[in-house]
C-alpha positions in Angstrom: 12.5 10.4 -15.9 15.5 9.5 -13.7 17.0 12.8 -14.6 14.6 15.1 -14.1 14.4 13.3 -10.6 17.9 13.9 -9.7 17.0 18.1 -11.3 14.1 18.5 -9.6 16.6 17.0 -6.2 19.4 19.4 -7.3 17.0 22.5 -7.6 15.6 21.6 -4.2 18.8 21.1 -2.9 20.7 24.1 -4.1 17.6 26.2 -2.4 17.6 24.8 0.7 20.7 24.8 1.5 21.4 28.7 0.1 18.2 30.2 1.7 18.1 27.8 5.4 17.9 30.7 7.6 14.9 32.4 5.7 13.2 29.2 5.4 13.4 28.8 9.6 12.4 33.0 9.8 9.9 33.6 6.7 6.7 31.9 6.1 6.9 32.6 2.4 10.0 30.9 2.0 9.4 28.2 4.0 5.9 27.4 1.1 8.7 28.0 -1.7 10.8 24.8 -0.1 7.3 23.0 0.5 6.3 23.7 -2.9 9.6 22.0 -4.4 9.7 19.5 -2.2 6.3 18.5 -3.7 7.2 19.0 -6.8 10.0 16.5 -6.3 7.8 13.6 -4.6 5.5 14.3 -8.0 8.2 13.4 -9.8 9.4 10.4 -8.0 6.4 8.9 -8.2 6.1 9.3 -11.9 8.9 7.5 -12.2 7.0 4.1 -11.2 3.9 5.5 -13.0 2.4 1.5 -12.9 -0.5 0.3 -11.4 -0.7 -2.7 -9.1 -1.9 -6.2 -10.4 -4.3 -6.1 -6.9 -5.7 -2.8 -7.2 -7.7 -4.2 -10.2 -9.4 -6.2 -7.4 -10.5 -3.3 -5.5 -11.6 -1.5 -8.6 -14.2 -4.6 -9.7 -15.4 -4.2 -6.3 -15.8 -0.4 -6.8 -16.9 -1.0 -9.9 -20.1 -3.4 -9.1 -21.1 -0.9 -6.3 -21.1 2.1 -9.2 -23.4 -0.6 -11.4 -25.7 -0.9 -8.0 -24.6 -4.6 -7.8 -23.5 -3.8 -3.9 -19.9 -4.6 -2.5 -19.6 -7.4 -4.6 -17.0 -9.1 -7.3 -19.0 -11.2 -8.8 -22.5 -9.7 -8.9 -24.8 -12.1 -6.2 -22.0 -13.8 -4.3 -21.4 -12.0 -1.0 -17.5 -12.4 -0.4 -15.2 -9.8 1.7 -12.3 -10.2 -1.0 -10.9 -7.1 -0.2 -9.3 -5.4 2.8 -9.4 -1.9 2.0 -13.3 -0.7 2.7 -12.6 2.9 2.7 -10.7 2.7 -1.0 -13.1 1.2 -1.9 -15.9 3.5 -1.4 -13.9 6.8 -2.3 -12.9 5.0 -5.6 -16.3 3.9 -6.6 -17.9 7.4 -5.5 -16.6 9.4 -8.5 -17.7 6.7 -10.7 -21.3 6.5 -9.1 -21.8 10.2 -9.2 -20.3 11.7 -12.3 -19.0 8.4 -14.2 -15.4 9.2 -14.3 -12.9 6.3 -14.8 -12.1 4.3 -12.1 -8.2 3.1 -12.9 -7.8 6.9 -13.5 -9.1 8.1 -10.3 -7.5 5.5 -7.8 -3.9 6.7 -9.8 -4.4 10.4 -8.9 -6.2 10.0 -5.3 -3.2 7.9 -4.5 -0.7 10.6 -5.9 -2.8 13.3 -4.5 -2.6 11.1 -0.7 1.3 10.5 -1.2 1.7 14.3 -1.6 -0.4 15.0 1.2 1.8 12.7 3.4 4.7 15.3 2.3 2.6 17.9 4.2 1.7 16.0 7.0 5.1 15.1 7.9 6.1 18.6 8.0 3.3 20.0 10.3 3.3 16.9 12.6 7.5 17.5 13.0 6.6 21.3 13.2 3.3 20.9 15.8 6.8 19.1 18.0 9.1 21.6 17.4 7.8 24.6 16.9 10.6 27.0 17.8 12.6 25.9 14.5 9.7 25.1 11.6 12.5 24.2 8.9 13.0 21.1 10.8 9.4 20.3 9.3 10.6 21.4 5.9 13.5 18.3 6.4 11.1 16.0 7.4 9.0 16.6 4.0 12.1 15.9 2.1 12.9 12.7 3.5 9.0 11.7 3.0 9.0 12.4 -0.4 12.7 10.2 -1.0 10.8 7.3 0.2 10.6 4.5 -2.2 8.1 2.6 -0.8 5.4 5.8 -0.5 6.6 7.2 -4.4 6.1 3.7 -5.7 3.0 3.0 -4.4 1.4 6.7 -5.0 -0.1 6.2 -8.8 -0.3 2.1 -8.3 -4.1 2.6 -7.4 -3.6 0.7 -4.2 -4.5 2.2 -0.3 -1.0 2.2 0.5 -0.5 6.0 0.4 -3.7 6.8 1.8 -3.0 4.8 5.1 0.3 6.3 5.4 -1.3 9.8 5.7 -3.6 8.2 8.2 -0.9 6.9 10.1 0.5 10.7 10.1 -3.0 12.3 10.8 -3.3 10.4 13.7 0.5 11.2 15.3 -0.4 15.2 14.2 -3.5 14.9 16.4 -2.4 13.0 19.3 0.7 15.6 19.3 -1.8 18.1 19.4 -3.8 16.4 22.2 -7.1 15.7 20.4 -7.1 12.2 21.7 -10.7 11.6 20.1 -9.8 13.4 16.6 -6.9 10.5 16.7 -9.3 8.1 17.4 -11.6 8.9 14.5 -8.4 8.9 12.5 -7.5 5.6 13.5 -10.6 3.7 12.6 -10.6 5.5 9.4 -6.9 3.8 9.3 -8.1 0.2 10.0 -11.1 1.0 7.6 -8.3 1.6 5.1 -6.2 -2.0 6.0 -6.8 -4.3 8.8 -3.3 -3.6 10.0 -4.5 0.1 11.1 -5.2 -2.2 14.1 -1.1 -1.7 14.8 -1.8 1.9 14.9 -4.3 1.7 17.4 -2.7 -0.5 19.6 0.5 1.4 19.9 -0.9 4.5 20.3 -3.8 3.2 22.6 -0.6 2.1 24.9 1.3 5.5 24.5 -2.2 7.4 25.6 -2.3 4.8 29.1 1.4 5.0 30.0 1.2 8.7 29.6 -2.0 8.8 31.5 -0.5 6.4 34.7 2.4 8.5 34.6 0.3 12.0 35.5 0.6 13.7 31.6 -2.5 13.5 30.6 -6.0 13.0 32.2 -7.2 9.5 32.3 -9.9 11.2 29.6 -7.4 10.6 26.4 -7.4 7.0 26.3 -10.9 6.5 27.1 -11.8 10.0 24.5 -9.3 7.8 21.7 -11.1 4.7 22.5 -14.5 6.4 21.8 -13.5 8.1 18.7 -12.6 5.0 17.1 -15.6 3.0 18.6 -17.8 5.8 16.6 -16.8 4.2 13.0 -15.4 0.7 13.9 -18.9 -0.2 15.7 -21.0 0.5 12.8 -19.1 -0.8 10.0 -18.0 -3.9 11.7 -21.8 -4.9 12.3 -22.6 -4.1 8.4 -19.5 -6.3 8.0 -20.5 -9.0 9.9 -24.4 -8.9 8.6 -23.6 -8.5 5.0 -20.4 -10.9 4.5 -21.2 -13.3 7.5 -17.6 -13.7 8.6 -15.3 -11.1 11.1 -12.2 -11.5 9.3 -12.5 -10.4 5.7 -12.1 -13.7 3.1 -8.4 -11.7 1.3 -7.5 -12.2 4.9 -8.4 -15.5 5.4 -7.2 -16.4 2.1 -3.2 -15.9 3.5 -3.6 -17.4 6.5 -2.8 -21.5 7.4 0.7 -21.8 6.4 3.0 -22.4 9.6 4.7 -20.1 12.0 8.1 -21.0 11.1 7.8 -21.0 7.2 5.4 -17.3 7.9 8.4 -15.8 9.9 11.1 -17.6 7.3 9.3 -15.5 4.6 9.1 -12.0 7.0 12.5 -12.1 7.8 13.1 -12.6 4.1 11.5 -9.6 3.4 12.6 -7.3 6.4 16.0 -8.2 5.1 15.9 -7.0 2.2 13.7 -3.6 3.2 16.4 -3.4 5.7 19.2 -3.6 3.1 18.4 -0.7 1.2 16.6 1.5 3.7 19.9 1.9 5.9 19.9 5.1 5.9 16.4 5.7 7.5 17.0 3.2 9.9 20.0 5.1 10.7 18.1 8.3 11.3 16.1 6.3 13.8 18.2 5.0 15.6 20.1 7.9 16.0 17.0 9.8 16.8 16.2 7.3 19.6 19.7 7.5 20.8 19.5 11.0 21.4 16.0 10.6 23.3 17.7 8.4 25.7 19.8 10.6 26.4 18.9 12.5 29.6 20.9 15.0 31.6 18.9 17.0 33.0 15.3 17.9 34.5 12.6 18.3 31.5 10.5 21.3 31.4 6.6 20.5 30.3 7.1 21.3 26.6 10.7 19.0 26.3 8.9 15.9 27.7 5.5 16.4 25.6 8.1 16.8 22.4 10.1 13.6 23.8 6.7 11.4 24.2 5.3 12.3 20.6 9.1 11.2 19.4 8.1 7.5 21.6 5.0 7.2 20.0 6.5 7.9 16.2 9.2 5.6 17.1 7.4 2.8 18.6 4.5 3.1 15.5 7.3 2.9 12.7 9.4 -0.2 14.8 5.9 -2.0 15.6 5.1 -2.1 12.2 8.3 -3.7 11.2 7.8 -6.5 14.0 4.0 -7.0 12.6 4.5 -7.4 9.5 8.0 -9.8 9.6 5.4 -11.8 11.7 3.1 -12.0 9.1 5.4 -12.9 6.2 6.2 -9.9 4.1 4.2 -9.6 0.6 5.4 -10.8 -2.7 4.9 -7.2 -4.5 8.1 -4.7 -5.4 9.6 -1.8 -3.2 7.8 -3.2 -0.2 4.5 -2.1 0.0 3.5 -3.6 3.2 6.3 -1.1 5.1 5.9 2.2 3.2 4.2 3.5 6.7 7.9 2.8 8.1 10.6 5.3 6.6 8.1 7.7 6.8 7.7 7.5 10.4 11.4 7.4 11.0 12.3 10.1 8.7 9.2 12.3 11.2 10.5 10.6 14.6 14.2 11.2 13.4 14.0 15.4 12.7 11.6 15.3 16.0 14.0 14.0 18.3 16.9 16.0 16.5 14.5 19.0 17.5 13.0 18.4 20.8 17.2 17.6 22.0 18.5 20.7 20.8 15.9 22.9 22.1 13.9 23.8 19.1 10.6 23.0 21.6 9.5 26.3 24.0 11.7 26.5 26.9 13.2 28.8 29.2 16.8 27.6 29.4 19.4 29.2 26.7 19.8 26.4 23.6 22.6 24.7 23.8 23.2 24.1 20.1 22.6 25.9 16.8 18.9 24.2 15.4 19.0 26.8 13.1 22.6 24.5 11.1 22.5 23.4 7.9 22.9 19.9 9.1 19.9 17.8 9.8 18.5 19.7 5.9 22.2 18.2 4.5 21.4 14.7 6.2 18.3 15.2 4.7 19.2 16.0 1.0 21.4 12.9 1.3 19.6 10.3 2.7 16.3 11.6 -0.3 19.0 11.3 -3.2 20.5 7.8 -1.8 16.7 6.6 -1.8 15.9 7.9 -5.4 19.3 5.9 -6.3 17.5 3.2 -4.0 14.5 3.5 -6.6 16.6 3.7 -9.8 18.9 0.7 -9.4 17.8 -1.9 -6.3 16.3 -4.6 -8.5 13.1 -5.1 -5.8 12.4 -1.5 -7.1 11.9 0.5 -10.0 13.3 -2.5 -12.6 10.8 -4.8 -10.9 8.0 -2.4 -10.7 8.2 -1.6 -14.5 8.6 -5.1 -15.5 5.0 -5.9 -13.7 3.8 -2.9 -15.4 4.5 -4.7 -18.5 2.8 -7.8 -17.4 -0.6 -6.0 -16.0 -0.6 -4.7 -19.1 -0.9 -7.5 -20.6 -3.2 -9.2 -18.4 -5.7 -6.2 -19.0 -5.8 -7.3 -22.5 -6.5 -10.8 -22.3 -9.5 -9.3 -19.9 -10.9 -6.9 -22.1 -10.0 -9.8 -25.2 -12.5 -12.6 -23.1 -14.6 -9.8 -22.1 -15.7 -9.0 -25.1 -15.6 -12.5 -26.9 -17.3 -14.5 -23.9 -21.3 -14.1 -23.4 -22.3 -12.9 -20.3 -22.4 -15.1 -17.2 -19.7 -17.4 -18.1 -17.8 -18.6 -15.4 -13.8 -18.4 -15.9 -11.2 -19.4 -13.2 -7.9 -17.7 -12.8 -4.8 -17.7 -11.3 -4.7 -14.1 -11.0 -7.3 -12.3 -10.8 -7.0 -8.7 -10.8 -6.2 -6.9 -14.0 -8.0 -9.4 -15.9 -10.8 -9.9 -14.0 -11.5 -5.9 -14.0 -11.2 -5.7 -18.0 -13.4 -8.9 -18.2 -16.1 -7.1 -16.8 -18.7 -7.6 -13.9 -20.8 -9.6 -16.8 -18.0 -12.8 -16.4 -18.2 -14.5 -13.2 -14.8 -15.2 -12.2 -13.3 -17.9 -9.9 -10.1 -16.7 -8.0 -8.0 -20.4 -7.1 -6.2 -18.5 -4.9 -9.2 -17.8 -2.8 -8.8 -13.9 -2.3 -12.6 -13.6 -3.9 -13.8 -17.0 -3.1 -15.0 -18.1 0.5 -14.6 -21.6 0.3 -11.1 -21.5 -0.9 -10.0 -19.1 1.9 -11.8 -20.6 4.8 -11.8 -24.2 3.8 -8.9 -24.8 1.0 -6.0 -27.0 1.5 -2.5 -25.1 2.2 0.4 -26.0 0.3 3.6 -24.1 0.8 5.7 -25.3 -1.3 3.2 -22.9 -4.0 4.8 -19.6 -3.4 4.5 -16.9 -1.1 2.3 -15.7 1.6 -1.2 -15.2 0.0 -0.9 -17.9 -2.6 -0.6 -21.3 -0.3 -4.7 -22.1 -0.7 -5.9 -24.1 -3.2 -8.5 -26.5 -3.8 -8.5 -27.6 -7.8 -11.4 -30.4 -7.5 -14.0 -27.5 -6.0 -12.7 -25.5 -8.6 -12.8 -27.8 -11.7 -16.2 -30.0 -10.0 -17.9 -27.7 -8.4 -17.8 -24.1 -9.4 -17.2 -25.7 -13.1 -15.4 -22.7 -15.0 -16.3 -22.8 -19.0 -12.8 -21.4 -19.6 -9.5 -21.4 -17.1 -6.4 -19.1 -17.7 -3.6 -20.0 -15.4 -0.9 -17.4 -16.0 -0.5 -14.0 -13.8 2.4 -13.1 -16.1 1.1 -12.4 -19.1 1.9 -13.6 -22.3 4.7 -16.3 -22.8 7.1 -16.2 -25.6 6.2 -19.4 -27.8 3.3 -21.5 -28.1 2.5 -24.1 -24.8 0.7 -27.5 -25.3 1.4 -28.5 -22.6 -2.0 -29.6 -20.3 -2.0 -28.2 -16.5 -2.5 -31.3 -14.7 -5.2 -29.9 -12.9 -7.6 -29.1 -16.1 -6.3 -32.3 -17.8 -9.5 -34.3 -17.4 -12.1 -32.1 -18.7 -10.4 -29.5 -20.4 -8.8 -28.5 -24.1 -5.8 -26.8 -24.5 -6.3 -23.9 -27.0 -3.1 -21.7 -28.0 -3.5 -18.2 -29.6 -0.9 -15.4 -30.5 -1.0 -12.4 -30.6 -1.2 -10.8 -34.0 1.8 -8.9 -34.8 4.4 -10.2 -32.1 5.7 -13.2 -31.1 3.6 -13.5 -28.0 1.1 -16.6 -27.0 -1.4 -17.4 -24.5 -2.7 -20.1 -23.3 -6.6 -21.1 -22.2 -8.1 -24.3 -20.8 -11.8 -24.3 -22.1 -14.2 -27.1 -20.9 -13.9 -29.7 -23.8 -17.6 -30.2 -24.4 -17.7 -26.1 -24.7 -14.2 -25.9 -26.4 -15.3 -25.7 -30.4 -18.0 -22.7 -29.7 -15.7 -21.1 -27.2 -12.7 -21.0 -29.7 -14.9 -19.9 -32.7 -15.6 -16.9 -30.6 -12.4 -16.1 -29.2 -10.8 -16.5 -32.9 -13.1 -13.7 -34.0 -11.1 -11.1 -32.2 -8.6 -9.9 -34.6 -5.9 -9.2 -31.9 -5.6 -12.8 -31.4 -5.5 -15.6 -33.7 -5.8 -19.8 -33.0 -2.9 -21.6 -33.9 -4.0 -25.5 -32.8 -1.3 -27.4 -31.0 0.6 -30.3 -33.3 
């Protein structure tokens, strides 16, 4: 797959670069580059091909709305555990309607969203710069060489639908529909609660440009209303149905302190930052150049310079926001895909609106129509497959998690079918095997992402790991909601059989080993000792998996 990456990149390339001045004079070729350049992001995202460990959460959720269970993960228990509303819904609605899977369709409405990014960037650079449309063409390349958007299109996650909110809403605010931005915006934080990023910036860019006389004070207040129209409504159902503002996944990551959140952001700004030079570079060029000011501005140059601002100060925001709150613990940094994508557009705009590829009546000064921002392009999109192929926080990463889910979605589907319905089981992670459990298991997230009084009232240790998996409370767990069976691994399967008791289940739990017939893999499970004999019986009978007692 690497290599028909790098074709795919070589076949774009050679076109581009051979047929530049058609593609900036003829419409047709300018769909033949587009058309490649799709090709190529299609490609680059089959080359993760894996399916995030948390999307599993999102699908339960979409899947017990389908079963007419209501927003739900376990069927009854009213609990936000999710922050990605929209997904949600469009996930679960080709399931409710026409029964098609739901793994399968998150997988290619994220592919289909990361290819529509690829669009968007090109008609938001080209609604800038419209006296040289190529420049748009550039802009689509360097989207689809983004690791973090290709990585994240078939992992059934929001990621690449928010991106291409992010761009809807810099496409229409260029265009001046401030309430059409709006709408867009709220269907961003609908998406993930940091949409609210999105708003804010742009919210500021709309007032600033409204004190300084550029627009009528009717853009901020049309933006406000547009979002109002959506965030109003939904909030109160929010609210009314879950009982809380802030959604319990969010709650669930919050608690540790300031320093040891910003110790893990840097962390993981650091190492975005390493391997993402070249985008940064771009920017930082491109807002170099927009400082740069020699001259009176006609009306068209300083529109084109203050949608450059606004991409600039969305993609730079973002990084600030989200080193604040700690960074994420999944590969090829899924928390800042918004961010090359906005540089790459801000970057090729700025590069535009400088050289006079905006309408104006003074002679350019230098030739747009040069084959070097596509070249710069080209480049910087083959050193970020590289990026992809070789960083270890990428593609290695991503398709050895691949290999875990995996196996996490069989122990599911293994207790799923073994267990009878309404068992409780309590897990450590809780996504792919919850989801292949089934909405018949009841299952207890220790983490807290699905449980309320974890999140809101658990203890916070950060010594546990990483943002998102500091709260814990083991005696509500164990006393309270009383799980008939615990599993306590998010890696799947280990390599030799382990006796050892987890101190937390010690007390009132068995420790019952099992491998995997026909490998050399074993899993663990802690079930209840007065239910351990009938539980083991019934897990034995699965022919994938047989008991081996512990000596």
């Amino acid at each position: 797959m690497v290599f028909a990456v790098l074709g795919a990149w070589l076949a774009l390339t050679v076109g581009v670069l051979a047929a530049w001045r058609q593609i900036n004079s003829v419409r047709a070729w300018r769909v033949a580059a587009l058309l490649l350049t799709l090709a190529l992001s299609l490609i680059h995202q089959l080359l993760f091909a894996t399916v995030a460990e948390d999307a599993f959460i999102s699908f339960r959720y979409s899947q017990n709305i389908a079963e007419g269970h209501g927003a739900v993960f376990n069927a009854g228990e009213r609990v936000e555990g999710y922050s990605n509303f929209l997904w949600v819904v469009l996930v679960a609605i080709p399931k409710t309607l026409f029964g098609f899977d739901i793994v399968r369709t998150a997988s290619v409405l994220g592919v289909l969203c990361a290819l529509a990014c690829v669009l968007a960037a090109y008609f938001t650079v080209n609604r800038v710069v419209t006296e040289t449309p190529g420049l748009g063409v550039a802009a689509a390349i360097l989207t689809a060489g983004a690791t973090g958007l290709a990585a994240y299109g078939p992992s059934g996650l929001e990621t690449p639908l928010f991106v291409l909110l992010a761009l809807l809403m810099c496409h229409a605010l260029a265009a001046g529909r401030a309430v059409v931005a709006g709408v867009v915006v709220a269907l961003a934080t609908m998406t993930r609660p940091d949409g609210v990023v999105l708003a804010v910036v742009a919210g500021l860019w709309l007032v600033n440009a409204a004190a300084r006389g550029r627009v009528t004070w009717w853009w901020p207040g049309g933006f406000t209303l547009g979002a109002l129209v959506l965030v109003v409504p939904w909030t109160a159902w929010r609210v009314t149905y879950y009982g809380h503002l802030v959604p319990n996944a969010v709650a669930a990551k919050l608690g540790g302190s300031l320093g040891w959140q910003l110790e893990q952001g840097w962390t993981y700004l650091s190492s975005f930052a390493l391997v993402h030079q070249g985008y940064l570079l771009i920017a930082v060029a491109g807002v170099t150049a927009l400082l740069r000011r020699r001259r009176e501005l006609t009306a068209e140059e300083k529109r084109g310079r203050s949608a450059g601002w606004l991409v600039f100060a969305l993609g730079f925001a973002y990084l600030l926001f989200m080193t604040y709150a700690g960074g994420d613990w999944m590969p090829a940094w899924r928390l800042l895909a918004p961010v090359p994508v906005l540089f790459a557009v801000g970057a090729v705009a700025a590069y535009g609106v400088v050289t006079g590829a905006v309408p104006s009546p003074r002679p350019r000064t230098q030739p747009v129509g040069g084959k070097l921002v596509p070249a710069v392009a080209l480049g910087l999109c083959l050193l970020s497959f590289l990026v992809s192929a070789m960083s270890p926080s990428a593609l290695p990463l991503m398709h050895e998690w691949r290999g875990k889910i995996a196996q996490m979605e069989e122990v599911g589907s293994w207790l799923g079918e073994r267990l009878p319905p309404g068992t409780v089981i309590s897990t450590y992670a809780n996504g792919a095997l919850s989801y292949r459990a089934g909405t018949q298991l009841v299952v207890v997230d220790v983490l807290g992402l699905t449980d309320e009084h974890i999140a809101r009232e658990g203890h916070r240790d950060e010594t546990l790991g990483p943002v998102g998996h500091i709260a814990n409370d083991y005696d509500y767990v164990v006393n309270g909601r009383r799980p008939a069976l615990a599993v306590t691994t998010g890696s799947g399967y280990s390599d030799r059989q382990r006796c050892g008791a987890d101190p937390v289940y010690a007390a009132l739990y068995s420790v019952a080993t099992f491998r995997r017939e026909g490998t050399d893999h074993w899993i663990a499970v802690y079930p209840r000792a007065e239910h351990a004999p009938r539980l083991i019986e019934r897990l034995d009978a699965d022919p994938r998996f047989t008991y081996v007692p512990c000596p």
